[in-house]
N, C-alpha and C positions, 0 to 999 in steps of 0.2 A: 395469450396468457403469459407467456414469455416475456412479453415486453413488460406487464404489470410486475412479473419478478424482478425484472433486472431496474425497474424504477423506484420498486419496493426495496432493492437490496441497496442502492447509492441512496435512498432518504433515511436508512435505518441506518448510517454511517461507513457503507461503502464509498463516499463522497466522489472524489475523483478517480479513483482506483478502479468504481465498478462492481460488479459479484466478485465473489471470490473465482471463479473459474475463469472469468475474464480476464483478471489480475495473473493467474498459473499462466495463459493462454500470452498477454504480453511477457514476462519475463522468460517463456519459453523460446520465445520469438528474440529475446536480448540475447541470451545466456547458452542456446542449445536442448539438445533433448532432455527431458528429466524423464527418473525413473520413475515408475508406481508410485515407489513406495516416497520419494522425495515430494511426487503431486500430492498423496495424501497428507503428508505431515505438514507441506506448506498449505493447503486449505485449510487444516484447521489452527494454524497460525493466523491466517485472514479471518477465520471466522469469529476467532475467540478475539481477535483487535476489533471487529467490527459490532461485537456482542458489546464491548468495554464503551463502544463508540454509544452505542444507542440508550445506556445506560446513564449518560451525560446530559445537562440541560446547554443550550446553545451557548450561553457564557463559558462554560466547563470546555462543550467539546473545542472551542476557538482555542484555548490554551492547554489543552492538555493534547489535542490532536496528535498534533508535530510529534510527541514527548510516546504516544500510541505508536505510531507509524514507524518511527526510528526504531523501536524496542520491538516492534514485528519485522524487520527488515533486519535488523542484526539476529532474529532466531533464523529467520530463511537464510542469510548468509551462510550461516553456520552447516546447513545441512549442502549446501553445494559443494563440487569438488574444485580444486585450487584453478583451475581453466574456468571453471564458470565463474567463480567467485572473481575471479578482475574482471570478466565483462559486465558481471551484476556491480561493480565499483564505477565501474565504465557509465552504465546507462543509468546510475546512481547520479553520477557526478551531470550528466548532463541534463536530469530532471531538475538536480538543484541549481543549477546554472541559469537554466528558465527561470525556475520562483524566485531566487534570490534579486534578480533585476526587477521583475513587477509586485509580487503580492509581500514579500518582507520590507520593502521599502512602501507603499501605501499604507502596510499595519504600523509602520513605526510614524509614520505621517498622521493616521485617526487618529492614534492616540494621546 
């Protein structure tokens, strides 16, 4: 049953990221321990980006994604303390460092 959620949770616009607990679960793993009360507030950052996600038709979600993601990632920013917040910049920089060589260079290619 697990696995039907967490398959269900990346098609209803988890995408890459995952469930949202996954998502808490990697950035704890970047950034260090979070408190409670910071795991609460950033799931429902994830969930409410992932709610915005599902509510999109596939033309929509390709272009509004990125523009979702960023604007979920600068609220969790915000609730980290200044040590977390440069490794969260840290392992920021190095996910875009990946996409920006393969997947924004083919989108600019389809198009």
């Amino acid at each position: 049953m697990q696995a039907q959620e967490q398959k269900k949770g990346r098609g209803q616009g988890g995408g890459r990221g995952g469930t949202p607990e996954q998502r808490i679960e990697r950035l704890e793993q970047a950034v260090g321990s979070l408190t409670a009360d910071q795991k609460d507030k950033i799931k429902a950052i994830y969930e409410k980006a992932a709610e915005k996600m599902q509510g999109l038709s596939e033309d929509e979600r390709r272009q509004k994604a990125m523009e979702i993601m960023q604007e979920s990632n600068r609220q969790v920013r915000a609730l980290l303390t200044p040590d977390q917040q440069k490794k969260f910049d840290e392992m920021m920089a190095q996910a875009r460092g990946g996409r920006e060589g393969g997947g924004g260079g083919r989108k600019k290619q389809d198009d």
